[in-house]
C-alpha positions as a printed Julia matrix, in Angstrom:
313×3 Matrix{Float64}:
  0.0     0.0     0.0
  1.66    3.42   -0.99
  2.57    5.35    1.74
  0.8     9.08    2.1
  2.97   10.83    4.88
  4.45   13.75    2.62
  6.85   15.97    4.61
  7.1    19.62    3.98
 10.26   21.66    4.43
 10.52   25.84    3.61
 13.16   27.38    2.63
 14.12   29.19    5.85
 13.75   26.1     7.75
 17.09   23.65    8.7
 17.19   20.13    6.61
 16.05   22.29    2.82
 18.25   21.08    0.35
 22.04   23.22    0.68
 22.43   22.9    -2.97
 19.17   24.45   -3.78
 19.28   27.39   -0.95
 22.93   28.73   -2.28
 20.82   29.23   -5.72
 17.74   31.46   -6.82
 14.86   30.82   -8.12
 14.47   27.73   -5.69
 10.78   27.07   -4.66
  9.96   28.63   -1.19
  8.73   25.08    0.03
  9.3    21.4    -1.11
  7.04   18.45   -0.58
  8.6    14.68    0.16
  7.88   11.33    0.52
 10.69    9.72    1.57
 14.1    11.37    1.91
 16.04   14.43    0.26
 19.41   13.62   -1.06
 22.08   14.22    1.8
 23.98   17.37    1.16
 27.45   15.92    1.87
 26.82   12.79   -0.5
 28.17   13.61   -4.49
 25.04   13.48   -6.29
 24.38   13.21  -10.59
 21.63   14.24  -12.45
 21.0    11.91  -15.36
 18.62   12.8   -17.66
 17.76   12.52  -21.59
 14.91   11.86  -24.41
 11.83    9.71  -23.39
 12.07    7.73  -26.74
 15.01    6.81  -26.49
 17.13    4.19  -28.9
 18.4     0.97  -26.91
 22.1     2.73  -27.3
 20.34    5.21  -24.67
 18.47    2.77  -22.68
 22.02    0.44  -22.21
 23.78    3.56  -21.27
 21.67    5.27  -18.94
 21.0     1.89  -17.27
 24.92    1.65  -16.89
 25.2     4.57  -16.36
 22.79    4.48  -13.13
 24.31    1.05  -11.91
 27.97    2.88  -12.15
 27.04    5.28   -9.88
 24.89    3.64   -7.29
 27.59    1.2    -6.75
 29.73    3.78   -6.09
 27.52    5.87   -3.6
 26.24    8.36   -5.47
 23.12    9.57   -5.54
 21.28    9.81   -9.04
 18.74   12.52   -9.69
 15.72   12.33  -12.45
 12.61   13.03  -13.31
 11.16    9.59  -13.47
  9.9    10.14  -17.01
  9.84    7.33  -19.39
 12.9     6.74  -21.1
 16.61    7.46  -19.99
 15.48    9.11  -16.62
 13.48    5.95  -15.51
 16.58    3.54  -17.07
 19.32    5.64  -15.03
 17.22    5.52  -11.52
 16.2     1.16  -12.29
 19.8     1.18  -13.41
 21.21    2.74   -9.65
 18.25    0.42   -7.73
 19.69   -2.15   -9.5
 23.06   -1.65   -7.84
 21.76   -0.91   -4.21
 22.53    2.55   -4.48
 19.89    5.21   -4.32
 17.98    7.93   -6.56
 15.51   10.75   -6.09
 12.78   11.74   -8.41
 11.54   14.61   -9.01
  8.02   15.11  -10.16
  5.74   17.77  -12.13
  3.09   16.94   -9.96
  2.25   16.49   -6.51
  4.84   13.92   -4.77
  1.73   11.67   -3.95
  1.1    11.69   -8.16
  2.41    9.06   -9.67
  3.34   10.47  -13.53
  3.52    8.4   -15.75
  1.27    5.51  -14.4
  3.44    2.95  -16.29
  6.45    3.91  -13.8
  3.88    3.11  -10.86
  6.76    0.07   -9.99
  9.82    2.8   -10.42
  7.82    5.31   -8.14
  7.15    2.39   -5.2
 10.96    1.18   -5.81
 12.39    4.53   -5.14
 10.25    5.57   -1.51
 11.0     1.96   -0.42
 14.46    2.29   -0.68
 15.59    4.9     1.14
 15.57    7.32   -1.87
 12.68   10.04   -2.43
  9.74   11.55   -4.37
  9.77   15.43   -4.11
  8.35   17.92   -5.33
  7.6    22.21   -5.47
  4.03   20.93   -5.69
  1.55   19.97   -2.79
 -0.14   16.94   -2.56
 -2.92   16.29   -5.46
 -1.43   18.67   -8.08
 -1.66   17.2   -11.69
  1.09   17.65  -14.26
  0.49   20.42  -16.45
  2.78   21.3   -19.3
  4.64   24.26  -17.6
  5.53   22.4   -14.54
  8.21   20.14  -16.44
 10.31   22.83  -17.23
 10.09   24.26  -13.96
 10.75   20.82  -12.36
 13.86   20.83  -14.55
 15.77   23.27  -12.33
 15.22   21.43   -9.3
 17.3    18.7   -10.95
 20.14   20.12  -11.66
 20.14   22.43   -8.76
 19.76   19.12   -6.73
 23.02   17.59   -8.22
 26.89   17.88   -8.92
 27.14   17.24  -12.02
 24.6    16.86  -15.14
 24.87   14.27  -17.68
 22.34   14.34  -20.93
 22.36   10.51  -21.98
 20.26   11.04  -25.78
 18.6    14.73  -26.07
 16.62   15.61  -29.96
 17.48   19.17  -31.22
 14.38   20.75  -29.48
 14.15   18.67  -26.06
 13.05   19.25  -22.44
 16.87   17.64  -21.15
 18.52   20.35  -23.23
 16.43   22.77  -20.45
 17.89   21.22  -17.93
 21.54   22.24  -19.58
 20.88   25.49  -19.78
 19.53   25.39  -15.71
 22.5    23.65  -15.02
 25.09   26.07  -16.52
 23.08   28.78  -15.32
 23.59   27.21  -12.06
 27.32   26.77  -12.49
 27.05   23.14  -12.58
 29.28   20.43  -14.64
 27.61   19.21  -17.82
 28.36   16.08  -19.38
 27.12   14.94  -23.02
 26.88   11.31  -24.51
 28.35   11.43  -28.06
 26.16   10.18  -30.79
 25.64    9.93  -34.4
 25.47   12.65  -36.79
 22.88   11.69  -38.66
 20.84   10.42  -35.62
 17.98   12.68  -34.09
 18.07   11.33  -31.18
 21.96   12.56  -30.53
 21.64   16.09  -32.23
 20.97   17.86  -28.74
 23.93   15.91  -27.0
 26.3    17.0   -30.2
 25.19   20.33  -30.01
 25.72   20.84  -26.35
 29.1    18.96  -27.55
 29.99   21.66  -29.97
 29.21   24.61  -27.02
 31.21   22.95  -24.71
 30.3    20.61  -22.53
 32.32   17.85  -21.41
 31.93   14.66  -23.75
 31.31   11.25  -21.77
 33.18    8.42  -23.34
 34.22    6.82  -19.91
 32.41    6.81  -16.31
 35.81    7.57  -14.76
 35.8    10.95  -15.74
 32.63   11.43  -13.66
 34.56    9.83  -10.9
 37.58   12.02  -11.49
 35.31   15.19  -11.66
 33.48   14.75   -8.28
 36.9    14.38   -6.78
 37.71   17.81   -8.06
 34.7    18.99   -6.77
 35.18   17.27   -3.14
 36.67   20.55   -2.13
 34.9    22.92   -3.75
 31.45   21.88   -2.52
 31.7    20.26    0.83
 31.29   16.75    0.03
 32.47   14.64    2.88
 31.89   11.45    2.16
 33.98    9.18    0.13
 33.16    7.68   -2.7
 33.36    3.8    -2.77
 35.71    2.11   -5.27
 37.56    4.89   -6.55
 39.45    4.94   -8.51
 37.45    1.83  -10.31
 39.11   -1.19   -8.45
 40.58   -4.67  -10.05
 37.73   -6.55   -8.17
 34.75   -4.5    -9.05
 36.36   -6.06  -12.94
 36.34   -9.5   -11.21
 33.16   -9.36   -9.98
 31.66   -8.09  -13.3
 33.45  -10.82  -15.23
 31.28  -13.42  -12.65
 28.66  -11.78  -13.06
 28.63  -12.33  -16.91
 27.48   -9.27  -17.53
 25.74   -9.01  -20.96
 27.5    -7.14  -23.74
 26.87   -6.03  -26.93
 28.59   -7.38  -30.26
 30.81   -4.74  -30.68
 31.99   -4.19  -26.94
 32.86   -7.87  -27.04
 34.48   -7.84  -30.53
 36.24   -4.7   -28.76
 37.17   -6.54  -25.64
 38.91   -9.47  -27.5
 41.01   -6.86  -29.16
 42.57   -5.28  -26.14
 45.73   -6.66  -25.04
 47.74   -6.26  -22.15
 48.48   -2.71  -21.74
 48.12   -1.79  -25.62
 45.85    1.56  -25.69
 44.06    2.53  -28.44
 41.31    4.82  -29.53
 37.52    4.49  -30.93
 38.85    5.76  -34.27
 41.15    3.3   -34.62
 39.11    0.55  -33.69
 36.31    1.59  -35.71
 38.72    1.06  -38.65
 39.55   -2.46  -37.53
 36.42   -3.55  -37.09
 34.49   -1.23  -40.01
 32.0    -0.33  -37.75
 31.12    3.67  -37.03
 33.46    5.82  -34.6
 30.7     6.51  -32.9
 29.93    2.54  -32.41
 33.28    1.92  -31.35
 32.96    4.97  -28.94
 29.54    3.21  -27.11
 31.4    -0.03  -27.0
 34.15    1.43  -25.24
 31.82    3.32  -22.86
 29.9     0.14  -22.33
 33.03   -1.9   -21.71
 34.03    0.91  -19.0
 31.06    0.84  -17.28
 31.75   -2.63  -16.44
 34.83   -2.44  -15.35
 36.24   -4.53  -18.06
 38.26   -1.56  -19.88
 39.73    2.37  -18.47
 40.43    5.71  -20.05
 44.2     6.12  -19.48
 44.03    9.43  -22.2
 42.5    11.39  -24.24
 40.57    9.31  -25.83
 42.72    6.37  -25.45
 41.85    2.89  -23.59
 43.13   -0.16  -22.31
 42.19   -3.36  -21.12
 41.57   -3.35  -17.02
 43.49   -6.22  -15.4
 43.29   -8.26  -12.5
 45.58   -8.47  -10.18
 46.61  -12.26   -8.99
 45.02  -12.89   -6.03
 42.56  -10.02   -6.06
């Protein structure tokens, strides 16, 4: 039975959100079931296009499980798509995500996420919203919610975003709010990657390993108060183990990839796209997707190696 106890915190009041009270624009009072995100715990937003291709699903689902394993909280909107992938994907892992919602917290939008919505309050995670209890969606509110996502995290990363898209609001939010962006490369000639490109070409940071997350929130340890350590970093030789027992699924390419890496021999996405005549940006996903489970690291620009294990380990 779904619980109905729905906190409310102002902003004057000890406990709102420190992230959102060093910004403006911040709602005067927030309504939650279940839990804000801790202030000294890192915290990434991930969000991205609601139809999304299965290159997004796999990589926001990754994506997620990378980071919950690792302690950080992930922040969505719980829409359909790469939001709801990213916050099953950091369940998944035992870690723990917070939704935001364009509607009342006790609203349930969309209906078909009813099992995401029930997964997240049981966990330990939480619904919140600017919106009291009973308040439909209405088209306006999902931009405004959009703020309170970004304001809410560290860092932002846009998994798949079309040229005109609701995640690309949440960009601008988030450099307005001085926040890291992140972009997943795609395509050129794919829809679904022309807002990631474009954000690309202005300057946000390209994602083609989770380390670099990793590596950012350490620069940011400092900078924003955040106490707590983050598990398994950098990305240890036994998480790689563990993966491997796991038998984690992977794609064609990330295996055809995989088989190719040797010892400490680094190479880039171009050049494997060349040996294996598949697309850069193919070779790029792979890569990503072999990162994410531990199976492969980012030693350069660009360049990548097989992860080892150590004997013993």
């Amino acid at each position: 039975m779904r619980t109905t106890v729905i906190n409310e915190i102002r902003r004057d009041q000890p406990g709102y959100p420190r992230r959102m009270s060093e910004l403006g624009s911040m709602p005067k009072k927030l309504y939650i079931i279940g839990n804000l995100p801790p202030d000294d715990v890192p915290a990434a937003a991930v969000v991205g296009a609601r139809m999304c291709s299965g290159y997004g699903k796999d990589t926001a689902y990754q994506l997620g499980r990378f980071l919950g394993r690792r302690g950080i909280s992930v922040i969505s909107g719980m829409a359909v798509g790469i939001d709801g992938y990213a916050q099953s994907g950091a369940l998944d892992a035992g870690g723990l995500t917070y939704a935001v919602l364009a509607s009342g917290p006790d609203v349930c939008y969309p209906r078909t996420n009813a099992d995401l919505y029930d997964r997240i309050r049981l966990s330990g995670g939480g619904i919140l919203s600017e919106h009291e209890a009973g308040v439909r969606p209405l088209g306006p509110y999902f931009p405004s919610r959009n703020r309170i996502i970004s304001a809410l995290s560290d860092i932002v990363v846009i998994v798949e975003a079309r040229e005109r898209s609701g995640s690309l609001i949440t960009a601008d939010f988030a450099l307005e709010q001085g926040k890291t962006i992140y972009a997943v490369p795609g395509r050129i000639c794919d829809d679904l990657s022309a807002g990631c490109n474009r954000l690309i070409d202005q300057g946000a940071m390209i994602l083609t390993s989770p380390d670099a997350l990793l590596y950012e929130f350490e620069r940011l340890a400092g900078i924003r108060n955040l106490s707590k350590p983050l598990k398994n970093v950098p990305l240890s030789d036994a998480l790689m183990k563990e993966q491997i027992e796991e038998n984690a699924p992977l794609s064609k390419e990330a295996r055809q990839i995989l088989n190719r890496l040797h010892g400490s021999d680094e190479v880039s996405a171009d050049v494997l796209a060349g040996q294996l005549n598949i697309p850069v940006p193919l070779a790029a996903g792979a890569l990503m997707e072999l990162s994410f489970s531990g199976l492969a690291e980012e030693i350069g620009r660009g360049r990548f190696r097989r992860k080892s294990i150590r004997p013993g380990s």
